[in-house]
N, C-alpha and C positions, 0 to 999 in steps of 0.2 A: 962692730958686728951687731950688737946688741939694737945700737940706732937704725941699724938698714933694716933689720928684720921690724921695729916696730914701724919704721914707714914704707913697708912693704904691707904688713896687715893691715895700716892705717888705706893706703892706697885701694887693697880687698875691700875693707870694710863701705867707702865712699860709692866703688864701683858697685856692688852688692844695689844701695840705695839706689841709685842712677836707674840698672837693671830693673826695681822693682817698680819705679816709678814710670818709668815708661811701657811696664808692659800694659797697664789698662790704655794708655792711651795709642798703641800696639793693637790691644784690641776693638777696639773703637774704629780705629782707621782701615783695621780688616774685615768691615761690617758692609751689606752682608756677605755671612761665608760659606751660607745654606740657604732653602728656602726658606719661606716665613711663611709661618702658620697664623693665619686669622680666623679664631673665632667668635659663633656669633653664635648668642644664646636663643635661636629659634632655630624652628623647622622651614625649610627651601621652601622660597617663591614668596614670601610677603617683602615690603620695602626696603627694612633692614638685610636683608638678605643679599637683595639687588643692588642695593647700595654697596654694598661689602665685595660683589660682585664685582660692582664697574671699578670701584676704586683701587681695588686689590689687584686686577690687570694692568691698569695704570701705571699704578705702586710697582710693583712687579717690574714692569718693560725701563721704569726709571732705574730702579736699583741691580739691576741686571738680575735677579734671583723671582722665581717661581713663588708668587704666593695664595698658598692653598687655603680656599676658605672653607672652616671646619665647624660643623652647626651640630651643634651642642642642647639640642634641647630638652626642659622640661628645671620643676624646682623652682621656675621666675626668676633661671637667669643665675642662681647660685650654682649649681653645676659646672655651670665654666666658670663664674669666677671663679671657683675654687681652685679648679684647673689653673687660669692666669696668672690667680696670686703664689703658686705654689711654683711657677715654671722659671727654670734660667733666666735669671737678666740681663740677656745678651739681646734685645733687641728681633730677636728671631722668633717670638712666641708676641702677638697685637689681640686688641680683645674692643670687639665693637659692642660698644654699651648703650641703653637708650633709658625709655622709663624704669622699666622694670630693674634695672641692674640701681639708679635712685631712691626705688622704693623698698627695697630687700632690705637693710636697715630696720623699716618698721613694720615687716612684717615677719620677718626671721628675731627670735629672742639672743638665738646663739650661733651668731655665723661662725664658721672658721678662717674667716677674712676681714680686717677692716675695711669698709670702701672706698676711705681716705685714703688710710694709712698706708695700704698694698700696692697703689697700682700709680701711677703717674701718666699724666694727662698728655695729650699731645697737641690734639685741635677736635673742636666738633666737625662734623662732616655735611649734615645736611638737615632742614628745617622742613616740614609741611602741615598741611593743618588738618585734621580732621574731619570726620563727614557721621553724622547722624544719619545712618539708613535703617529703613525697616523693610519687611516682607510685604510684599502686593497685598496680601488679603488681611492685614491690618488695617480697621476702617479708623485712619486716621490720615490726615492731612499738614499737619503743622505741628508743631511743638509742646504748643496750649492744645490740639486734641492728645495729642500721645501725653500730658502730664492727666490732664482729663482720666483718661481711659486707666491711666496708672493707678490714680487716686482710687478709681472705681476697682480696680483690681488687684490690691497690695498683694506682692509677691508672685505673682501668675503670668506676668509682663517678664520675658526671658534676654536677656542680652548676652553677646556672645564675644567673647575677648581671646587675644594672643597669648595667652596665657598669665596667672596669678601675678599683680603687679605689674602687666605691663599698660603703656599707653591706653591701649583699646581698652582694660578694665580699669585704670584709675579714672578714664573720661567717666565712665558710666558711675563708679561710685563717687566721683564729685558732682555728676547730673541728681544723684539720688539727694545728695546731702541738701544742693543748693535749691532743686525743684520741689522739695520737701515728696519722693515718693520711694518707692523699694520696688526695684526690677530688679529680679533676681540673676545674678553672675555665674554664666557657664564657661568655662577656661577650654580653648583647645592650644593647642602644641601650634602657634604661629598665626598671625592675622588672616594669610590666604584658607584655610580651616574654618575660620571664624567667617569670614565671607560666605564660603560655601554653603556652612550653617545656617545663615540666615537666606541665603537663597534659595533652600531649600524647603525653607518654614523650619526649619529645627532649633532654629531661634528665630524669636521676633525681633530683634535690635542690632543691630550694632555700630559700634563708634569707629570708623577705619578711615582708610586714607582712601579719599575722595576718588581719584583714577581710577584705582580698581574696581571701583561701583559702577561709574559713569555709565560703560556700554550695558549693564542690566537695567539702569533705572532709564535708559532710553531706548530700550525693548520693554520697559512695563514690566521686568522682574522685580526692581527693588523701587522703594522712594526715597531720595533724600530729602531728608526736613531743615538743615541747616549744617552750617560747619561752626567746629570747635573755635579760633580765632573769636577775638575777640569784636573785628569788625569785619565785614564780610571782606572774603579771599578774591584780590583783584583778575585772577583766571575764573572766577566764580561767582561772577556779580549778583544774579539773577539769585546765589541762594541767600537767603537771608542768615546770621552768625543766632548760636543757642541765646547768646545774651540780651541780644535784641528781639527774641522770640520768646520774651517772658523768664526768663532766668539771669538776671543782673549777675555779674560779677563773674558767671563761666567763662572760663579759657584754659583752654589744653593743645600743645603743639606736640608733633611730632617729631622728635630729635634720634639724632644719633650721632657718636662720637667714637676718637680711637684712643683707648691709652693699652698702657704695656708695663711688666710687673716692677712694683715701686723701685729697685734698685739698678733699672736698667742705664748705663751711663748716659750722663747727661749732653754729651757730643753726638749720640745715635740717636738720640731721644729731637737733638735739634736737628741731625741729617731727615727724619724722619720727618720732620714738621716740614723743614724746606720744600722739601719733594712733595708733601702734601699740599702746602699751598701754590705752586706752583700747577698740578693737577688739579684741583679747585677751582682755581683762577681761569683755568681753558675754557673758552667759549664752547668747545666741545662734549666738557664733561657736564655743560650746565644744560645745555641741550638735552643729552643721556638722562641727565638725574631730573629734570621737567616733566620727561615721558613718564614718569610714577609721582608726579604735583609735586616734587621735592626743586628746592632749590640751593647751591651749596652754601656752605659759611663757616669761614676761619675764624680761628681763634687762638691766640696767643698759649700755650700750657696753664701761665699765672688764671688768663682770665676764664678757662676751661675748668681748671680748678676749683674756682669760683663759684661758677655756674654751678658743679655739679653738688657742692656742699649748699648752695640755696636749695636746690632742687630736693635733695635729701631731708633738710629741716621744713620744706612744704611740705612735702609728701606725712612726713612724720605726723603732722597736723592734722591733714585729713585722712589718713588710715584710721590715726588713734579715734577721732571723732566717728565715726563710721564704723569702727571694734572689728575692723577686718585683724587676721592674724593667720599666717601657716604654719608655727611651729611656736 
């Protein structure tokens, strides 16, 4: 009696482990089993946005589930990650990250997030290069007059960014460091903001993604003086790159990528990449993400990973040099 009963509890006990073992991957295989929530640390209508947009309809009609993109802004981008890093890791909560979410690190003393350590990488999404535009009634023409006119006017010269830390402001305080001048940095809540800004004359400067300028600077509302890349942008022959216009060494791209909070399994985490490069890879989505000068580009988690802890020991570099800080 004695022996049936203990391989009866022995039989419990085995089964018990079986149970526990297969339920993550139970879970995993019933992914997803609600919509998904993507957000994106700006305010609607600049490229991140649009990006997050096409892709998330994509994503969405692939995994059979609804994914709502939820724009989170303000903070440079801490705001949602905090959000991110604090949410189930079930694969149903994605967080499109770009400059700004690389630069938070050095310019937050005390986040409530690691930017390593919380979130896991999936794939980057898309690349573009930047564009140096200024307002019509800025008498200047080229690069070497706009550093010109800088020199003559430290501090007075306005430049207008997507907010604290992102793209559009690290271009302009890496243009200050390496041009040797100080154009002063105003942050609005997302790039298309910062655009307006400056097409309004409410700023003179700013550093944005080339498309969205194009139909102003060819009605004579804005001019552009060059783009970010390091050699001119082959859609944009004719502009010439900051580094070849008298500033060696500038280059700033326009990225953006998806990860999801650090413990999400690692089977949904790969369902998730497949489907994205697979939607990447379509001739169709390349076409979509062109119309805003974006082009796509996969990447492995490992080499996403990668990327995004260079990115972060850059940026560390030239905040600190620069004494930029939010908190």
């Amino acid at each position: 009696m004695e022996r049936a009963i203990f391989r009866l509890n022995l039989i419990a006990i085995f089964a018990a482990i079986a149970l526990a073992a297969a339920v993550p991957a139970s879970r995993a295989a019933d992914f997803p089993s609600k919509p998904i929530r993507l957000l994106v640390p700006l305010a609607p209508g600049g490229g991140n946005d649009t990006a997050a947009r096409l892709v998330g309809h994509k994503l969405g009609a692939a995994l059979g589930q609804q994914v709502v993109v939820d724009n989170r802004p303000g903070g440079g981008s801490v705001i949602a990650s905090e959000i991110v890093a604090r949410a189930t890791p079930d694969g149903h909560t994605l967080y499109l990250v770009s400059t700004a979410f690389t630069a938070a690190p050095a310019l937050h003393r005390n986040l409530p997030f690691d930017s390593l350590r919380d979130f896991a990488p999936i794939t980057r999404v898309s690349i573009a290069p930047g564009a140096l535009i200024v307002h019509r009634s800025q008498p200047v023409g080229s690069v070497k007059d706009l550093i010109e006119l800088a020199r003559a006017r430290p501090g007075q010269i306005t430049f207008g960014s997507g907010g604290l830390g992102s793209g559009s402001h690290l271009g302009g305080e890496l243009f200050n460091m390496l041009a040797g001048v100080k154009l002063l940095h105003v942050p609005y809540k997302g790039s298309a903001l910062a655009t307006t800004a400056v097409l309004s004359g409410e700023t003179a400067v700013a550093f944005n993604n080339p498309t969205s300028s194009l139909p102003h600077v060819k009605a004579g509302r804005l001019k552009m003086l060059a783009v970010t890349t390091a050699q001119r942008w082959p859609l944009l022959p004719e502009i010439p790159s900051i580094a070849e216009s008298g500033v060696p060494g500038y280059e700033i791209l326009i990225w953006n990528g998806l990860v999801a909070p650090a413990a999400t399994p690692r089977s949904t985490l790969m369902r998730l990449h497949h489907e994205l490069t697979q939607i990447l890879n379509a001739p169709e989505l390349t076409e979509l993400l062109a119309g805003d000068g974006s082009r796509p580009l996969v990447e492995s988690p490992p080499a996403f990973a990668a990327f995004l802890k260079n990115e972060i020991t850059k940026w560390i570099k030239v905040i600190r040099q620069a004494g930029i800080t939010a908190s």
